[in-house]
C-alpha positions in Angstrom: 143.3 126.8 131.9 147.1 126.4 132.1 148.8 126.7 128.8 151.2 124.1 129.2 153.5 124.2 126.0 153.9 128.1 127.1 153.2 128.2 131.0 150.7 131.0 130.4 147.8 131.3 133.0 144.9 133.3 132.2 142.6 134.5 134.8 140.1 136.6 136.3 137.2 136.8 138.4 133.8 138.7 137.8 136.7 141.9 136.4 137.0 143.9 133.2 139.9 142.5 132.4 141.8 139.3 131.7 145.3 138.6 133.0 148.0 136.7 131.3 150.9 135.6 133.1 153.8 133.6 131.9 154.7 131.4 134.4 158.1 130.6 133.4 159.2 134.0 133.8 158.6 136.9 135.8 155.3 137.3 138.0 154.4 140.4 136.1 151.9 140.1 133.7 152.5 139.4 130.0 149.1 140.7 128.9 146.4 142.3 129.9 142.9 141.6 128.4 140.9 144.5 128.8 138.3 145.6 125.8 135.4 144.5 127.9 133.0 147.2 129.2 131.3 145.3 131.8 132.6 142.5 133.9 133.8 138.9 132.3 131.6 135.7 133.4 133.7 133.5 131.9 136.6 132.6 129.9 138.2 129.6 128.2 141.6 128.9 126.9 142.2 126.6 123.9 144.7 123.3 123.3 146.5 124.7 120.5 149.9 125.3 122.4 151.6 128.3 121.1 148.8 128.9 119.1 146.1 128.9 121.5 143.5 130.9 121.6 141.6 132.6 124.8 137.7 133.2 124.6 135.6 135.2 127.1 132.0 136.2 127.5 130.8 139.6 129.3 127.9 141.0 130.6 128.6 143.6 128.3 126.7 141.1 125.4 129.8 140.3 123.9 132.3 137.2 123.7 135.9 138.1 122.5 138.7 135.9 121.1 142.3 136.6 121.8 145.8 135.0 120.8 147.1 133.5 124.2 151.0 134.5 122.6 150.0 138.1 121.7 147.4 139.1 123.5 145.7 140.6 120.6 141.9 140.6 120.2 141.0 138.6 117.0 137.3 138.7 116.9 134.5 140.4 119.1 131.1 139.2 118.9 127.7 141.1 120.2 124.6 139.4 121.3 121.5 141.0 122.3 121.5 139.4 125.9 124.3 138.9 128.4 126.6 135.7 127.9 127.1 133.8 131.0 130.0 131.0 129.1 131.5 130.1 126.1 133.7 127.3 125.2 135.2 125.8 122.0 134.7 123.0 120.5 137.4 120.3 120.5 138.9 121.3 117.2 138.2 125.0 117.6 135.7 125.4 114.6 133.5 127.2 116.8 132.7 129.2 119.9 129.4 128.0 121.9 128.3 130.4 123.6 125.4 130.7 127.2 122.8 133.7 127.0 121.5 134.4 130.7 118.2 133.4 129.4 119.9 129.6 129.4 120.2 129.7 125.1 123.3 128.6 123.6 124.5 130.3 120.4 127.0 128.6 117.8 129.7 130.7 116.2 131.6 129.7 113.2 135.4 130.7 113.5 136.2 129.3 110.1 136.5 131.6 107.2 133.4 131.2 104.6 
């Protein structure tokens, strides 16, 4: 999950809230991802250095994408179940995404 070009580290565990800390500077965070109303189950963090993007999933029903350099949300998606994972795809077309009912849901992040 290390963002190696920037030394950001994203993390949390079963919180609200993402933390994003620059390791290459101070020990204080450099964001805080927090637009989730129930806890995060999991979060992934993409290989596009300075531009990388950070996804997570919720058991509010939602998955969220952020920029890693800004920590601004960029898109917020709701499901009609909890989502247990998400990931990207290699290029970062698209967000795959777990339901808790073991489905796996495909979401375009290209412009149509």
């Amino acid at each position: 999950l290390i963002n190696r070009s920037s030394f950001t580290f994203p993390f949390t565990s079963l919180s609200l809230s993402v933390v994003l800390l620059d390791l290459s500077h101070s020990p204080e965070p450099r964001h805080v991802l927090s637009r989730h109303s129930l806890p995060i189950t999991d979060l992934h963090c993409g290989h596009m250095g300075a531009q990388a993007r950070v996804a997570t999933s919720s058991l509010d029903q939602t998955v969220k994408v952020w920029e890693l350099s800004s920590g601004e949300l960029l898109l917020s998606v709701l499901f009609d179940m909890e989502i247990m994972s998400v990931t990207f795809d290699p290029s970062e077309y698209f967000l795959f995404c777990g339901g808790r009912d073991g489905n796996i849901f495909q979401v375009s992040l290209c412009s149509q």
